[in-house]
C-alpha positions in Angstrom: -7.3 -24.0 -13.3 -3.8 -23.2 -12.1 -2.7 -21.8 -9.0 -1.3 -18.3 -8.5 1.9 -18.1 -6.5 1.4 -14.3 -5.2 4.2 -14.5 -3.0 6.3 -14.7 -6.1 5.0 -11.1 -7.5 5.8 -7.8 -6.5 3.5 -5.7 -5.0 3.2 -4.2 -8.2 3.0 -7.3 -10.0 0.2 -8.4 -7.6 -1.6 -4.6 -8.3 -1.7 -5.1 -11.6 -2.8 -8.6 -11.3 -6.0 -7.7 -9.2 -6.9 -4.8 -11.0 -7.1 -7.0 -14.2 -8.6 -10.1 -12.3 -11.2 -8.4 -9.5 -12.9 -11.5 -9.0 -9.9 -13.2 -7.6 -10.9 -12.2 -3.7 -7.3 -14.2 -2.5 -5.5 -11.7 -4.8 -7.0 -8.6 -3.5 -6.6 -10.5 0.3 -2.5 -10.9 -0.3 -2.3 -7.0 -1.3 -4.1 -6.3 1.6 -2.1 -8.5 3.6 0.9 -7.1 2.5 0.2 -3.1 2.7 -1.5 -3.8 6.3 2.5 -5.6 6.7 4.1 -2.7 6.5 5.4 -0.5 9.6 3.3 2.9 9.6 5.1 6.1 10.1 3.6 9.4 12.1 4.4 12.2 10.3 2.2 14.6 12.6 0.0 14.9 15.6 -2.9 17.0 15.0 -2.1 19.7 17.7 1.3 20.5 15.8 1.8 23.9 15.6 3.9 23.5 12.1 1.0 20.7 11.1 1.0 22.0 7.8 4.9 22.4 7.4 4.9 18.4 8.2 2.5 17.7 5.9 3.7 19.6 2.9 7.1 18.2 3.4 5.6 14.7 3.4 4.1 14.9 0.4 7.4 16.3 -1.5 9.1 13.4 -0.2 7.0 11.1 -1.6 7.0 12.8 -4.8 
């Protein structure tokens, strides 16, 4: 059986390639690796007044 180079996929290569293969625990280990990678961003506290506002405007942006 061949080796998988992971690092050589994109993150949505390397999706894909768990969602098709779910047995392959080192796949689903490298996605994790690389979302848990990633700096986080706050978009709100809880006790903003304009909470809602934040969140809203979150969401479009992603969108």
């Amino acid at each position: 059986m061949s080796q998988v180079n992971y690092d050589a996929m994109s993150d949505g290569e390397l999706k894909q390639y768990f969602l098709q293969n779910r047995q392959d625990q080192a796949a689903l280990q490298a996605y994790l690796d690389r979302l848990n990678q990633r700096p986080r961003t706050i978009i709100v506290s809880p006790g903003d007044l304009d909470f809602n506002e934040k969140i809203q405007a979150a969401i479009r942006e992603k969108l």
